[in-house]
C-alpha positions as CSV (number, residue, x, y, z in Angstrom):
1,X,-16.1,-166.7,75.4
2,X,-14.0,-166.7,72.2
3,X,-12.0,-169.5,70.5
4,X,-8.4,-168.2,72.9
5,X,-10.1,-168.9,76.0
6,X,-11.6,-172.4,74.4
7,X,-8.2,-173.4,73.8
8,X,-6.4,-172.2,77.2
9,X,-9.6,-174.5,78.9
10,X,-8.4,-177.5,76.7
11,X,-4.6,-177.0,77.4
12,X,-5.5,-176.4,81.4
13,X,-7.6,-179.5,82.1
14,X,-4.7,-181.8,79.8
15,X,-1.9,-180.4,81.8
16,X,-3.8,-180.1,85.4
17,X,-3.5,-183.6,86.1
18,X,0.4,-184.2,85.7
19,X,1.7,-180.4,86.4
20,X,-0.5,-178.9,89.4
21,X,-0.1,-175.2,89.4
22,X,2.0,-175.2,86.4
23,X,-0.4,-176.1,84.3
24,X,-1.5,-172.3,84.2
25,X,1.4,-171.0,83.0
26,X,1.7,-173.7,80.5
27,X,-1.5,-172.7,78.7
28,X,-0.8,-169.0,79.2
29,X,2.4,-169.9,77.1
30,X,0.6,-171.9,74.4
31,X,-2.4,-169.0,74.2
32,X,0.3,-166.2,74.0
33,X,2.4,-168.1,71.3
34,X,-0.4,-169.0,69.5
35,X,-1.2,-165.6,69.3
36,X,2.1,-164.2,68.5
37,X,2.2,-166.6,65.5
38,X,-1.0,-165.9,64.3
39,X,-0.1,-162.1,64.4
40,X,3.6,-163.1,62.0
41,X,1.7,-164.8,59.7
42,X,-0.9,-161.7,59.3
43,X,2.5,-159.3,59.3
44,X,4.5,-161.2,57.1
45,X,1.4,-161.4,54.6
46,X,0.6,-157.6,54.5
47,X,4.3,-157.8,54.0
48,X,4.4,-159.4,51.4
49,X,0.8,-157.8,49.6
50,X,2.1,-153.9,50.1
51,X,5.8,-155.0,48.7
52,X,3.8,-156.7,45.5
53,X,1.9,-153.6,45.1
54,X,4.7,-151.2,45.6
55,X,3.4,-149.7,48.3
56,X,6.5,-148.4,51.4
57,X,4.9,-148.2,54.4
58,X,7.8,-149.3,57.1
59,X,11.2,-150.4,57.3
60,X,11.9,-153.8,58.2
61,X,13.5,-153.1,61.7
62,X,10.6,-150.9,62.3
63,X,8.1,-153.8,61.3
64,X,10.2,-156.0,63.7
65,X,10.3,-153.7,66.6
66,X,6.4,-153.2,66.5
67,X,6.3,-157.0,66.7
68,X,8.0,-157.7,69.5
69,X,6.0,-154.9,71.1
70,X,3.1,-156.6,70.1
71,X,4.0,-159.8,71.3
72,X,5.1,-158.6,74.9
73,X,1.9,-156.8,74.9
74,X,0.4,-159.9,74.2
75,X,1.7,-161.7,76.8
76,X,1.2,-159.5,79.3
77,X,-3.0,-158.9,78.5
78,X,-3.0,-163.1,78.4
79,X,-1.0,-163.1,81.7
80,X,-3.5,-160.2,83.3
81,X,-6.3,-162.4,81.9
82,X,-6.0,-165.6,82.2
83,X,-4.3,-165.3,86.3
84,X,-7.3,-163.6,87.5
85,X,-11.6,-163.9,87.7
86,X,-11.7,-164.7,83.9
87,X,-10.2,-168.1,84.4
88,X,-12.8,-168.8,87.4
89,X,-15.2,-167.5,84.8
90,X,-13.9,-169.9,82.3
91,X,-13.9,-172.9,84.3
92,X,-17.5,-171.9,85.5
93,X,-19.0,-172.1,82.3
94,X,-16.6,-174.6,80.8
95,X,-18.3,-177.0,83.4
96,X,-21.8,-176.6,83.0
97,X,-21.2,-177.1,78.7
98,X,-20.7,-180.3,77.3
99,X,-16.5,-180.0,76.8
100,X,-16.1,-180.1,73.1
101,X,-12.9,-182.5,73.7
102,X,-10.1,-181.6,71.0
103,X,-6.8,-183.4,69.9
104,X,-4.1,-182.5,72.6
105,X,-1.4,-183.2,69.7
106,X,-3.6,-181.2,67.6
107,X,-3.6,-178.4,69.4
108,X,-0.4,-178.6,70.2
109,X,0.7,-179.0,66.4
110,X,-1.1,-175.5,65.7
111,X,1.3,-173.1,66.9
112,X,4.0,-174.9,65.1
113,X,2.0,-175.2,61.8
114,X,1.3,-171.1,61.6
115,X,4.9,-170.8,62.1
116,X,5.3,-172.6,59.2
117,X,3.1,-171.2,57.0
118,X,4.7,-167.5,58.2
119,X,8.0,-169.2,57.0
120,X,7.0,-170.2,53.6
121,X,5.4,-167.1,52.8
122,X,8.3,-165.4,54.0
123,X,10.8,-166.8,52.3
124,X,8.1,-166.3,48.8
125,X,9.0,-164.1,46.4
């Protein structure tokens, strides 16, 4: 089990109670966005490193266009994944541990605070 599926337990089990079934597609969404934030900020660094050493290696419409790529491909391996006997698997062995119980706000803050950090070191010189 890595950190992703760690996180889509802890968002699961919060939203289970109040949302039923929906609370699968909620942490799906909060993986997947996490995901696609983390992978801005690493874009938007290399970026900004290759521009500072004078290196071309894509246009910015190209760099954009192989994001969103990335992103729906992202979606779609988190929507395969998480829908199917890895979420049974999950749950099985989220069970038997002890549940490392994390700040819901905290974790829900996350996504928003990459974004962030993608946005100040985009708008850096």
């Amino acid at each position: 089990m890595n950190t992703f599926d760690i996180l889509f337990y802890n968002i699961f089990t919060y939203f289970k109670p109040k949302y039923k079934q929906n609370s699968i597609d909620i942490a799906i969404l909060y993986v997947s966005v996490l995901q696609c934030a983390l992978l801005l900020l690493l874009g938007v660094f290399f970026a900004k490193f290759f521009n500072q050493m004078n290196m071309t290696t894509m246009s910015n419409q190209k760099a954009w266009a192989l994001f969103v790529l990335a992103s729906g491909f992202l979606f779609f391996k988190n929507w395969m994944q998480y829908t199917g006997k890895r979420r049974m698997m999950i749950n099985a062995k989220m069970n038997k541990k002890a549940k490392p119980q994390y700040n819901i706000w905290l974790l829900l803050l996350l996504p928003m605070s990459v974004l962030v950090l993608a946005f100040i070191l985009f708008q850096s010189t």
